[in-house]
Each structure stands twice: as C-alpha cells, then as structure tokens.
C-alpha positions as protocol buffer text, in pm:
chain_id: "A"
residue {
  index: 1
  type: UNK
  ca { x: 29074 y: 18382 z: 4026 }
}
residue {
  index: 2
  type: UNK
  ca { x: 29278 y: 18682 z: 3907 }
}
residue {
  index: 3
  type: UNK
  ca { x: 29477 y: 18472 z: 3633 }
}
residue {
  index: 4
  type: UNK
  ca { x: 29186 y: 18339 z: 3508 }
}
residue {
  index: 5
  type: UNK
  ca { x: 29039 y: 18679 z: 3461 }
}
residue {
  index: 6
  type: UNK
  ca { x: 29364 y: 18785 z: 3304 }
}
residue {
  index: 7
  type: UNK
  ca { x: 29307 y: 18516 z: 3053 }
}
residue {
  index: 8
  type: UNK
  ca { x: 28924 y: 18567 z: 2986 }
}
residue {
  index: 9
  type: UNK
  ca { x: 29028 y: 18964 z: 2932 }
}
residue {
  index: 10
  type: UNK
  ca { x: 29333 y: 18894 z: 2682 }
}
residue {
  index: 11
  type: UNK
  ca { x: 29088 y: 18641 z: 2494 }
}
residue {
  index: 12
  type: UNK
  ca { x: 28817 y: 18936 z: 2409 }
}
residue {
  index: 13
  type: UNK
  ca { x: 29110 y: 18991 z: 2161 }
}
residue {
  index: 14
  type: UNK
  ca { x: 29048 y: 18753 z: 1890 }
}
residue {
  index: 15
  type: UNK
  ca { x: 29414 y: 18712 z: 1813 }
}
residue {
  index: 16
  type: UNK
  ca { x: 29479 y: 18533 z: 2160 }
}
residue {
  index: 17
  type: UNK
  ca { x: 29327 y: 18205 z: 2015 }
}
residue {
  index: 18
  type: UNK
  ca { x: 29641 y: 17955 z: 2070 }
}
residue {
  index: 19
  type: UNK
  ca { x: 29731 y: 17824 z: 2381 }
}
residue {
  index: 20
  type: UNK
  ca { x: 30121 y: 18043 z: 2327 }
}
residue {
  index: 21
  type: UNK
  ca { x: 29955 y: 18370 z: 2308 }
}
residue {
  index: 22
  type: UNK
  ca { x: 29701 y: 18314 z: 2547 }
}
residue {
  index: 23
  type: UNK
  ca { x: 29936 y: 18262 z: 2827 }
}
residue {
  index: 24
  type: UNK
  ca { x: 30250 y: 18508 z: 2687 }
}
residue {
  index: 25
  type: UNK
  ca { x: 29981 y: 18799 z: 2691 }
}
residue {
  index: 26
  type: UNK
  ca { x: 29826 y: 18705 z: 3011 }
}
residue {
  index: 27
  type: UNK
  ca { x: 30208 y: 18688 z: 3153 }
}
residue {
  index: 28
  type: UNK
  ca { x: 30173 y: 18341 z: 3243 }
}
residue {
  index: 29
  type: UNK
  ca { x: 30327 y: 18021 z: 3182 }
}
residue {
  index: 30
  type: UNK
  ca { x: 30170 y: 17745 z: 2975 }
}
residue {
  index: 31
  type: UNK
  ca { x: 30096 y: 17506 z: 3245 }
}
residue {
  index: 32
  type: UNK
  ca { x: 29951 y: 17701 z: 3453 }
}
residue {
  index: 33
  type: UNK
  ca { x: 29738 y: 17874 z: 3159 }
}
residue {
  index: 34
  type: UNK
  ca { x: 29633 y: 17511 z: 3016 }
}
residue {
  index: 35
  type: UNK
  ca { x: 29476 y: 17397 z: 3360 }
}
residue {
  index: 36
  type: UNK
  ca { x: 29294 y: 17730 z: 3357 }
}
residue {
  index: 37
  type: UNK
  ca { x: 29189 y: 17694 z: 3019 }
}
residue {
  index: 38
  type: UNK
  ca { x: 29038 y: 17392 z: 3089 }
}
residue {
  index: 39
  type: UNK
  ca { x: 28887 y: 17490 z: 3400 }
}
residue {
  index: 40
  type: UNK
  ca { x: 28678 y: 17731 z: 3185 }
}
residue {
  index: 41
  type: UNK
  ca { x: 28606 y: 17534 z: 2912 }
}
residue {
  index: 42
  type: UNK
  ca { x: 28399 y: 17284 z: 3175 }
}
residue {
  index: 43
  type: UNK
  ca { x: 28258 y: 17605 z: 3308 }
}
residue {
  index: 44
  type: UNK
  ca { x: 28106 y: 17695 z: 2988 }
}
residue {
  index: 45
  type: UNK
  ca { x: 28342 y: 18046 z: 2973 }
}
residue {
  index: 46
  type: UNK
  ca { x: 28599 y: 17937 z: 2725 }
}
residue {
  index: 47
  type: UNK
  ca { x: 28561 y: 17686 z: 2375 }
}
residue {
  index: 48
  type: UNK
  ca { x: 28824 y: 17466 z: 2233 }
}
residue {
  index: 49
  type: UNK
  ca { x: 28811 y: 17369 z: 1862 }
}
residue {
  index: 50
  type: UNK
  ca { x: 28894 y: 16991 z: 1894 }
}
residue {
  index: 51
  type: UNK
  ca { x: 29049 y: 16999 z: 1513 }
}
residue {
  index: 52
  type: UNK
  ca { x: 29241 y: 17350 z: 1520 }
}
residue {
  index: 53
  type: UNK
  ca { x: 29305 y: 17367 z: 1947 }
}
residue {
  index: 54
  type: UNK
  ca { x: 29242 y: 17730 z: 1954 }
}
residue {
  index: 55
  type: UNK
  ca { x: 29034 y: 17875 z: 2198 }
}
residue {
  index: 56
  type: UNK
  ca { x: 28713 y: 18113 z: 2186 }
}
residue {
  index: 57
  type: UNK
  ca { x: 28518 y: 18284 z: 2476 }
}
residue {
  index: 58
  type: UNK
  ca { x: 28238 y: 18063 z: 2483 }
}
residue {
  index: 59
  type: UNK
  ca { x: 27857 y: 18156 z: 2577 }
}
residue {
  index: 60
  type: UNK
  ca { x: 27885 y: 18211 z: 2988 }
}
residue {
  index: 61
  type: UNK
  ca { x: 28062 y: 18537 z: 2884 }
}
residue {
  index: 62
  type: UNK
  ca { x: 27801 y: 18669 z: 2634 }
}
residue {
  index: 63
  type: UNK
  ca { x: 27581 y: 18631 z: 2906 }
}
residue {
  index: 64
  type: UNK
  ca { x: 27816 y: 18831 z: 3190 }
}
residue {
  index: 65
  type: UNK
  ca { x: 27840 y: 19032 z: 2866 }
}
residue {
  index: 66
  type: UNK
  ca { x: 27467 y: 19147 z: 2808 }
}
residue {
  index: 67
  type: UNK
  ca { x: 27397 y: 19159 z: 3181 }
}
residue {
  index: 68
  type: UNK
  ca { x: 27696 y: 19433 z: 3164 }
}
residue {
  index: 69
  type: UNK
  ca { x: 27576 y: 19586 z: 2871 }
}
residue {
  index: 70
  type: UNK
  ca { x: 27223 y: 19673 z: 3028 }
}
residue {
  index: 71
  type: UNK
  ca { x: 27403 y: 19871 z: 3311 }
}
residue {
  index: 72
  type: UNK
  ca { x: 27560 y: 20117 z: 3028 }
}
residue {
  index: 73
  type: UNK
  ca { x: 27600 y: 20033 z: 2657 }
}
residue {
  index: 74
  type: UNK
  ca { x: 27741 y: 20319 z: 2418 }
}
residue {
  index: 75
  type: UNK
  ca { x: 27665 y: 20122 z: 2121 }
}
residue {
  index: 76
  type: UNK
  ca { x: 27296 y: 20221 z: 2111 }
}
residue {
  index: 77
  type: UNK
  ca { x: 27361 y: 20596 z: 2108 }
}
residue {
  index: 78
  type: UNK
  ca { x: 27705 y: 20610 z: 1885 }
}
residue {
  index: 79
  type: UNK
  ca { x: 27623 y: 20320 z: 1648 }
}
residue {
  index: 80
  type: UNK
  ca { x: 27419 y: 20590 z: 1366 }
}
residue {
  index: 81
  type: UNK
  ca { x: 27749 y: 20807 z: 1401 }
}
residue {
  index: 82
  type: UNK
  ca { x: 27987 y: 20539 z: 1296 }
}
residue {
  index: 83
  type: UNK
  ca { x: 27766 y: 20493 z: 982 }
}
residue {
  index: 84
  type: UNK
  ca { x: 27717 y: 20864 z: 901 }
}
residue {
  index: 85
  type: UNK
  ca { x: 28086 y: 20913 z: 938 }
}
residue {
  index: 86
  type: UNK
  ca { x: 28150 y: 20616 z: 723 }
}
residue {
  index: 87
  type: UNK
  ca { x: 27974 y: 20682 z: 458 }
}
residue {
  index: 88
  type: UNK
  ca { x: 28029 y: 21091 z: 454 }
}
residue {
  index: 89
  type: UNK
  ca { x: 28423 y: 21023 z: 422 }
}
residue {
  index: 90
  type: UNK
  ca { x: 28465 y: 20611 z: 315 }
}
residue {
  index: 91
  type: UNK
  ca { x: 28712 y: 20539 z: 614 }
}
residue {
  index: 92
  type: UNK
  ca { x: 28620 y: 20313 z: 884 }
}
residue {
  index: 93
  type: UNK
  ca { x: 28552 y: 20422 z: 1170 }
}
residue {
  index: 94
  type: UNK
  ca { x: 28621 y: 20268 z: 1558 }
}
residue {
  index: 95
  type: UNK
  ca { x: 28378 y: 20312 z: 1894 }
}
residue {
  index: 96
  type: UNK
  ca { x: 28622 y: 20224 z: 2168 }
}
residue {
  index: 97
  type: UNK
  ca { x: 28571 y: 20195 z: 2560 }
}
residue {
  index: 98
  type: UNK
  ca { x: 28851 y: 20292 z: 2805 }
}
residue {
  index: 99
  type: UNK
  ca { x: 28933 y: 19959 z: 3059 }
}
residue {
  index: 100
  type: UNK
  ca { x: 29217 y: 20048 z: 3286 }
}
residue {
  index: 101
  type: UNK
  ca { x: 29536 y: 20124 z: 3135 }
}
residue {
  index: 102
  type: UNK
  ca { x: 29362 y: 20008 z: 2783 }
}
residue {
  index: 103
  type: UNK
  ca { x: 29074 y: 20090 z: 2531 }
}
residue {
  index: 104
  type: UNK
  ca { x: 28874 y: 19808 z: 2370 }
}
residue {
  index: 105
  type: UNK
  ca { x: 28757 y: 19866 z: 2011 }
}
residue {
  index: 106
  type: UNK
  ca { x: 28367 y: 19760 z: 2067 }
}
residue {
  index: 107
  type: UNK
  ca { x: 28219 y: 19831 z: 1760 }
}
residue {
  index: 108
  type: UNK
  ca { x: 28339 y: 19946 z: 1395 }
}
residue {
  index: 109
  type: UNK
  ca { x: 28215 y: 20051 z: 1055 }
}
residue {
  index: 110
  type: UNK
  ca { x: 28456 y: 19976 z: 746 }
}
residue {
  index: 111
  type: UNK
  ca { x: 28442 y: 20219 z: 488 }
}
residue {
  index: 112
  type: UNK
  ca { x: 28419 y: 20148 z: 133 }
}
residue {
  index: 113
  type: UNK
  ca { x: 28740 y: 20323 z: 11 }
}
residue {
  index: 114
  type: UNK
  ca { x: 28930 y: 20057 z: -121 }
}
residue {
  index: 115
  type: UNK
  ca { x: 29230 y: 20023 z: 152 }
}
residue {
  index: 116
  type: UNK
  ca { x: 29067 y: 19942 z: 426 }
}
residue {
  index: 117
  type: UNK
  ca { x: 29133 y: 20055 z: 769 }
}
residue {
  index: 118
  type: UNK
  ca { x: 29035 y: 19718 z: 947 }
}
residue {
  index: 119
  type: UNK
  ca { x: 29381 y: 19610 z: 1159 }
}
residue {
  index: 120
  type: UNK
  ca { x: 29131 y: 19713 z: 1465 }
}
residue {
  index: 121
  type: UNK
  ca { x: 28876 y: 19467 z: 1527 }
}
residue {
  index: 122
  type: UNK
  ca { x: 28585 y: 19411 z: 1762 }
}
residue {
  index: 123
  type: UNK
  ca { x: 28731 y: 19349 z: 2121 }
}
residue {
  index: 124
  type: UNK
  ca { x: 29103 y: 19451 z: 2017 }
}
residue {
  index: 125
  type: UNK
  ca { x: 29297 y: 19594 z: 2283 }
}
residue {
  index: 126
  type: UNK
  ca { x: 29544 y: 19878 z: 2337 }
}
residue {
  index: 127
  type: UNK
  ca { x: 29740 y: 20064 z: 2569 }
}
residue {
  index: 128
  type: UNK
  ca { x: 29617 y: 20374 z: 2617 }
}
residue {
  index: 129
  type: UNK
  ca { x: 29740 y: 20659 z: 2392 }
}
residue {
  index: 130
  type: UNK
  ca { x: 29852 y: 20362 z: 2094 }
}
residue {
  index: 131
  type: UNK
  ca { x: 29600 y: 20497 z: 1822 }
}
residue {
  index: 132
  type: UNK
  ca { x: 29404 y: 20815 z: 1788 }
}
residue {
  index: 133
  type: UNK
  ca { x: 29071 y: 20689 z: 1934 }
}
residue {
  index: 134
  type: UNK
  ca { x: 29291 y: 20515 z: 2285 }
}
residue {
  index: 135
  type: UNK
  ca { x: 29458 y: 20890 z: 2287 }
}
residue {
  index: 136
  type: UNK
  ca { x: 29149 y: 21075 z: 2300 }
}
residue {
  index: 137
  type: UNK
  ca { x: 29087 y: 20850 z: 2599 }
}
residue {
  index: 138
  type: UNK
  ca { x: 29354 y: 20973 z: 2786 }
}
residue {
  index: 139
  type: UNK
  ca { x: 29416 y: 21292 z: 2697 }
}
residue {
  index: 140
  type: UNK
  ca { x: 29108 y: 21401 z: 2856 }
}
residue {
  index: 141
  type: UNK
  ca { x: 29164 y: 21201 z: 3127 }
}
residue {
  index: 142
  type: UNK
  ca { x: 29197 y: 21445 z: 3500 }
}
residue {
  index: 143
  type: UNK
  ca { x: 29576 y: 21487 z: 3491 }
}
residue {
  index: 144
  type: UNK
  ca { x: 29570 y: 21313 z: 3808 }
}
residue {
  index: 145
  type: UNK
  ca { x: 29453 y: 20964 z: 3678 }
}
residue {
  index: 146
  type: UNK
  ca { x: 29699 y: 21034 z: 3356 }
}
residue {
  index: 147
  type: UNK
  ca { x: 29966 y: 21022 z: 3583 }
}
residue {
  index: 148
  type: UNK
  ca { x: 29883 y: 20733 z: 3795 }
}
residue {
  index: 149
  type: UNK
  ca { x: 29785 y: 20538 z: 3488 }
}
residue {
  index: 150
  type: UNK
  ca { x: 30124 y: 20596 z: 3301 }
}
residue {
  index: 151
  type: UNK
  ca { x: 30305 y: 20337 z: 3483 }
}
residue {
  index: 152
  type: UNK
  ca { x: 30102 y: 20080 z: 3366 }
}
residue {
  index: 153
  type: UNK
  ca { x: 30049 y: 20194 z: 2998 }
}
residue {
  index: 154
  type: UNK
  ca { x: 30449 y: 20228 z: 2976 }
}
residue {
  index: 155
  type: UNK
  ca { x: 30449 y: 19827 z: 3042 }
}
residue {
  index: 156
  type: UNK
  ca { x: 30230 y: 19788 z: 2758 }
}
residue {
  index: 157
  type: UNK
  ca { x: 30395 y: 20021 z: 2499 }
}
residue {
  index: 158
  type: UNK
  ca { x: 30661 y: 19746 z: 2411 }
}
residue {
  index: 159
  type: UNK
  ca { x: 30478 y: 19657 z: 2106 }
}
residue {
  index: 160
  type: UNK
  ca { x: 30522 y: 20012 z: 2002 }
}
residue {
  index: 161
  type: UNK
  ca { x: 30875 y: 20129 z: 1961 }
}
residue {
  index: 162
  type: UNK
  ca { x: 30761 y: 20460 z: 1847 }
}
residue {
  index: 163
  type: UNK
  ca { x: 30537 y: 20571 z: 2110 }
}
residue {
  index: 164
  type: UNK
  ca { x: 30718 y: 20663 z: 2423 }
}
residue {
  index: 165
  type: UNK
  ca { x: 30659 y: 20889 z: 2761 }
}
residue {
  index: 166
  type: UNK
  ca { x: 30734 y: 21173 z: 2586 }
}
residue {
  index: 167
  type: UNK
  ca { x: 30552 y: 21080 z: 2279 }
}
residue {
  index: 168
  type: UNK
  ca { x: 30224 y: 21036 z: 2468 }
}
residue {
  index: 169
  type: UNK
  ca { x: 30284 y: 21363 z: 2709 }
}
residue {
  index: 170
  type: UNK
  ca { x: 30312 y: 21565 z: 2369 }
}
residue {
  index: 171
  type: UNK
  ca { x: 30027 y: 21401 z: 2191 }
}
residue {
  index: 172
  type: UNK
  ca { x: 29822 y: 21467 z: 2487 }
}
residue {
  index: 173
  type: UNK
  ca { x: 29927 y: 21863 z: 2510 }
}
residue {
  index: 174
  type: UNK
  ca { x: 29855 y: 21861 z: 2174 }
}
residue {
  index: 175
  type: UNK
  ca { x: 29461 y: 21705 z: 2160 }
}
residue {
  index: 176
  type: UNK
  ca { x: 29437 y: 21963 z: 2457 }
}
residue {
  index: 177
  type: UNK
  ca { x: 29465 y: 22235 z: 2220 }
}
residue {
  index: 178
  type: UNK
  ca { x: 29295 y: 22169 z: 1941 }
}
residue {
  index: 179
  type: UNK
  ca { x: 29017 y: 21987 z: 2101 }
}
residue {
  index: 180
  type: UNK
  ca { x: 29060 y: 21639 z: 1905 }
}
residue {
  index: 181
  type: UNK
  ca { x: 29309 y: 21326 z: 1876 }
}
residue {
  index: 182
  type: UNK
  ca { x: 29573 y: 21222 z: 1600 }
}
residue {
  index: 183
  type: UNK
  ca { x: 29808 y: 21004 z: 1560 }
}
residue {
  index: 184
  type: UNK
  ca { x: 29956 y: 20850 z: 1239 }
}
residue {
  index: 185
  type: UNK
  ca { x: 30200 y: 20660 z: 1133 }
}
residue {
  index: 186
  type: UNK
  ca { x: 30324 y: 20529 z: 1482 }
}
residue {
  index: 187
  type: UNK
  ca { x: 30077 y: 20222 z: 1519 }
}
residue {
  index: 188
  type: UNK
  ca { x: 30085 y: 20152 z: 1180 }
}
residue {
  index: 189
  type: UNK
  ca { x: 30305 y: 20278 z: 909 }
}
residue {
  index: 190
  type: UNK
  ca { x: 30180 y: 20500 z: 627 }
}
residue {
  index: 191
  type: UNK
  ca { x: 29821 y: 20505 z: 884 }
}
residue {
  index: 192
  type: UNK
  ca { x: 29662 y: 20706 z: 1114 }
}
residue {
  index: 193
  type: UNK
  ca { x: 29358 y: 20799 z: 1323 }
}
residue {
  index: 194
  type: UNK
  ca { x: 29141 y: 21140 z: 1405 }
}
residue {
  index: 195
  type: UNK
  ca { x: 28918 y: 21106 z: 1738 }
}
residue {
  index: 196
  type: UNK
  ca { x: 28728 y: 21256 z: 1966 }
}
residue {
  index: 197
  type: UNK
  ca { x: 28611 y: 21193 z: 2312 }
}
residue {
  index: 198
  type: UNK
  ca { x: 28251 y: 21071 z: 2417 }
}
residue {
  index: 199
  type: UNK
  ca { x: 28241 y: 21281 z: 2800 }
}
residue {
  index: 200
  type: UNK
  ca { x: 28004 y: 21152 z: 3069 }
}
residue {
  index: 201
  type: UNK
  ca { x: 27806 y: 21364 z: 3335 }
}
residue {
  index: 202
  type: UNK
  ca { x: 28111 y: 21404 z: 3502 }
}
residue {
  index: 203
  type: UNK
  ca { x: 28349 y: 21488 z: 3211 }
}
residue {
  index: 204
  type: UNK
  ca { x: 28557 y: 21195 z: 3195 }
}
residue {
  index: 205
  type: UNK
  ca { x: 28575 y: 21024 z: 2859 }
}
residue {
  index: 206
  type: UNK
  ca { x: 28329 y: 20722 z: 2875 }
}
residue {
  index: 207
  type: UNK
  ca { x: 28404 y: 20645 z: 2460 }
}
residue {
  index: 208
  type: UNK
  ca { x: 28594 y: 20812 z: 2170 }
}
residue {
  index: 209
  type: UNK
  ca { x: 28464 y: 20771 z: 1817 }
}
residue {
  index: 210
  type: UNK
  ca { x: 28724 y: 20776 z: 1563 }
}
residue {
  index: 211
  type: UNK
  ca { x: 28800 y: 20808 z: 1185 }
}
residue {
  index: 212
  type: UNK
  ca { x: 29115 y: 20551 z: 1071 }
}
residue {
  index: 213
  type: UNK
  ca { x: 29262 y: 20579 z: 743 }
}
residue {
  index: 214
  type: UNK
  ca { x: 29539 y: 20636 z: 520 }
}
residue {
  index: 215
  type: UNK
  ca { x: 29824 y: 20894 z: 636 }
}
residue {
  index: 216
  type: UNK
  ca { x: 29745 y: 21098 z: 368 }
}
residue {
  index: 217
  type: UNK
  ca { x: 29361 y: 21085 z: 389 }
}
residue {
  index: 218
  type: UNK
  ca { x: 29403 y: 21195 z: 723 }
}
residue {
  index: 219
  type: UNK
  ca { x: 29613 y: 21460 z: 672 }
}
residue {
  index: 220
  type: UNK
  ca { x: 29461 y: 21626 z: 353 }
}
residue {
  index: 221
  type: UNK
  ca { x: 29105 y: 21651 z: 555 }
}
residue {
  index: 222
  type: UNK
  ca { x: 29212 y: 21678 z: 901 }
}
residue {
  index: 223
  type: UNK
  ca { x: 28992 y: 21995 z: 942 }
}
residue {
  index: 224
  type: UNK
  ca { x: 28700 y: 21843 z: 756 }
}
residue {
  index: 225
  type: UNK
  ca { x: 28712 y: 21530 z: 986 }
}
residue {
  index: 226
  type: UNK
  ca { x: 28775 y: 21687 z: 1326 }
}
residue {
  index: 227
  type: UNK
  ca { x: 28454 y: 21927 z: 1235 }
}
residue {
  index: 228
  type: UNK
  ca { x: 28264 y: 21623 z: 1206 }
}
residue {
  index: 229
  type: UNK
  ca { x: 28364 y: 21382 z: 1468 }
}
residue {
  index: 230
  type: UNK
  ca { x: 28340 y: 21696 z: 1723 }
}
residue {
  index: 231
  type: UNK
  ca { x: 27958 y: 21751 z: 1601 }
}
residue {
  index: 232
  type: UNK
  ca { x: 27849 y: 21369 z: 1644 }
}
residue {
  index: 233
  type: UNK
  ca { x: 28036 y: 21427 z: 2013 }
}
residue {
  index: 234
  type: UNK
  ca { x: 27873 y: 21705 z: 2088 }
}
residue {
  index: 235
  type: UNK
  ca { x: 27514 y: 21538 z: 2029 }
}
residue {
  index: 236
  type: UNK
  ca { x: 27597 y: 21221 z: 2173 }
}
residue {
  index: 237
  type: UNK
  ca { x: 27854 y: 21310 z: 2444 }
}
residue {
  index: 238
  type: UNK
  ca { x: 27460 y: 21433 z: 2653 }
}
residue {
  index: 239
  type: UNK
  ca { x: 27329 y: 21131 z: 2533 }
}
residue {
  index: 240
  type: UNK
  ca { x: 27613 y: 20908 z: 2696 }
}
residue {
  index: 241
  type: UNK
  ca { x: 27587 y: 21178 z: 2999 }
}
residue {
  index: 242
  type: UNK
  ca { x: 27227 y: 21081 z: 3038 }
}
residue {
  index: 243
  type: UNK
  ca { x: 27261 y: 20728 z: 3017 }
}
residue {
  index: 244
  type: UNK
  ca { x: 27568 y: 20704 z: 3212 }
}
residue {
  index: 245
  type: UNK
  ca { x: 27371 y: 20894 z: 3520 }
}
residue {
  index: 246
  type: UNK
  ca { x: 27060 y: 20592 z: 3452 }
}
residue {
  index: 247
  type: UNK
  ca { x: 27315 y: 20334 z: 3478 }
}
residue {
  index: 248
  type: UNK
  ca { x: 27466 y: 20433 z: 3815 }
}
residue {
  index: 249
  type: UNK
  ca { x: 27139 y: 20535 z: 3986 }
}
C-alpha cells in the first residue's frame, strides 16, 4: 500500500510519465514499480498510453481528488489574486499547498511578459524552501516542525546543489524579517520568486501565493511586489482562516 501511494504522489508531477522516473522518484525498482503500475491501471487510478507507454493518473484520483477538495480548497478564495497579480505586473504567478516535507504548485497564472515564468506547473513538486513560494511555507512554519521537517527536506535538496542547511536557515531568518519570501537564482539561473504566506486560524501557512520572474524583474520591484502579494494575503489569509475552521468542524 505505501509504495503504491509513493507512486500515485510522484505521478501528480507530470514529468513522472515513464516507467524510469516513475520508479527512480518513488525510490523503487522497476519491477516492483511495473506490477504496481499495473495494479492501478486495472483499478482505474493510473492510464497507460498503449502507443507512447507513459503513464497518467487516471479518473479514480480526480474523484479522491474532488472529494478532498470539498473538505478545504484554496483555489476558490486565491484564484482572483493570481489574476490581479498577473496582470498588475505580467509575471506568472504560483498558488502552492504545503504536503509534508514538499509544496505542490496547484494552480498558476502565466503572465504575458514575453519570458515566461512557467518551469512550475500544476501538481509540480518541491522540497520545501526550493523556490520562493515552498520558502514562505516553511519559514513560517513553528520552529519546532522546521526542525523536525529538515531531515527530510535535506534528502530532497539533491537536485539543488545550491540550496543547502545553511542556505535555507538564512533564507528563513531572512523572510522572518521582512515579512515575505525570495529566492532567485538558486532553482533556476538568472530566475527568481517573491511570496508570501496564506496563514490559517491557527497561524500555520495553509498556501503561499507567489510572483516568479526574471532575476532582474524581481529585483528592480521587490518593494512594489512584496506590497502587493502581502495585501492579497492579508484579505485572503481570513478567508482561508474561515474556511479552514468549516473544513475541520
């Protein structure tokens, strides 16, 4: 049961489409990963292109997925400030989810400048703290669960040689203080993100909207972006509080 899981959760990444990736980013070998491929394909869970032999979640998931959705779904609330923020400043900008040691990009707006900040997509996954919107995630995390969550995140950093304990420790000090997220050029080079947190009843981060673009876009309106993002979180962050308290009652 738990390596199938691993596989449906490294499939909501649409890169894990080939039977190699599937199992080297579930950490599983490819025996063992094909019988449990096929196990969900009967089951409705996973698809198999016949021609191409890559794989897709298949419609038992959107179904797990909706009845999910209906317990707490951000989308809804932050949706109209992904748009607004897209078309004030022509970058794209990324709702993402915290899940564990990772956030999961679950929804987007691409901008219309003409570089486009789209190496995120829909159900992409990252360590936490890899990107600007995953940072805001943990840095306002309790310090308690930052610390019992590194071990896990270091494990995933190894697709990010420039991101390191001490990296991530800083970069959270420094969202701290001035009360948003950034982070460029160590995901992607000559790229970056701005983000803020989306806080729950509680104050733990339940989303973080964020503003991906060029280096030097970033940098040139950093206080012009972080003015905005922190307004849309402030209006939505009761919003999410609200629904959040609806979805556990």
């Amino acid at each position: 049961m738990q390596k199938a899981c691993r596989i449906l959760r490294v499939m909501s990444d649409a890169r894990n489409a080939r039977l190699t990736d599937i199992a080297t980013a579930s950490g599983q070998d490819k025996a063992t990963t094909l019988r449990l491929l096929d196990v969900l394909v009967r089951e409705g869970f996973v698809l198999r292109d016949p021609q191409t032999k890559r794989y897709t979640l298949g419609t038992e998931t959107f179904v797990l997925g909706a009845a999910a959705a209906a317990r707490f779904d951000p989308r809804p609330i932050l949706r109209p400030a992904l748009i607004r923020l897209a078309s004030a400043f022509l970058d794209s900008t990324i709702l993402s989810i915290p899940r564990g040691a990772e956030s999961v990009c679950v929804d987007l707006e691409l901008g219309s400048f003409p570089i486009r900040a789209n190496y995120l997509e829909i159900g992409s996954r990252r360590p936490l703290g890899a990107g600007a919107g995953s940072l805001a995630l943990l840095a306002w995390m309790r310090d308690a669960e930052i610390e019992a969550a590194f071990p896990a995140i270091m494990q995933k950093l190894e697709r990010y040689p420039g991101i390191d304990r001490q990296v991530l420790e800083r970069h959270i000090e420094d969202s701290r203080r001035r009360g948003y997220a950034l982070m460029v050029d160590l995901v992607v080079d000559r790229m970056g993100g701005i983000a803020v947190p989306i806080l729950g009843s509680d104050q733990r981060p339940v989303a973080a909207i964020s503003i991906a673009a060029l280096t030097e876009r970033i940098l040139s309106r950093e206080t012009e972006l972080a003015e905005a993002l922190l307004r849309e979180a402030q209006a939505c962050s009761s919003s999410a509080g609200g629904m959040l308290r609806e979805a556990r009652s």
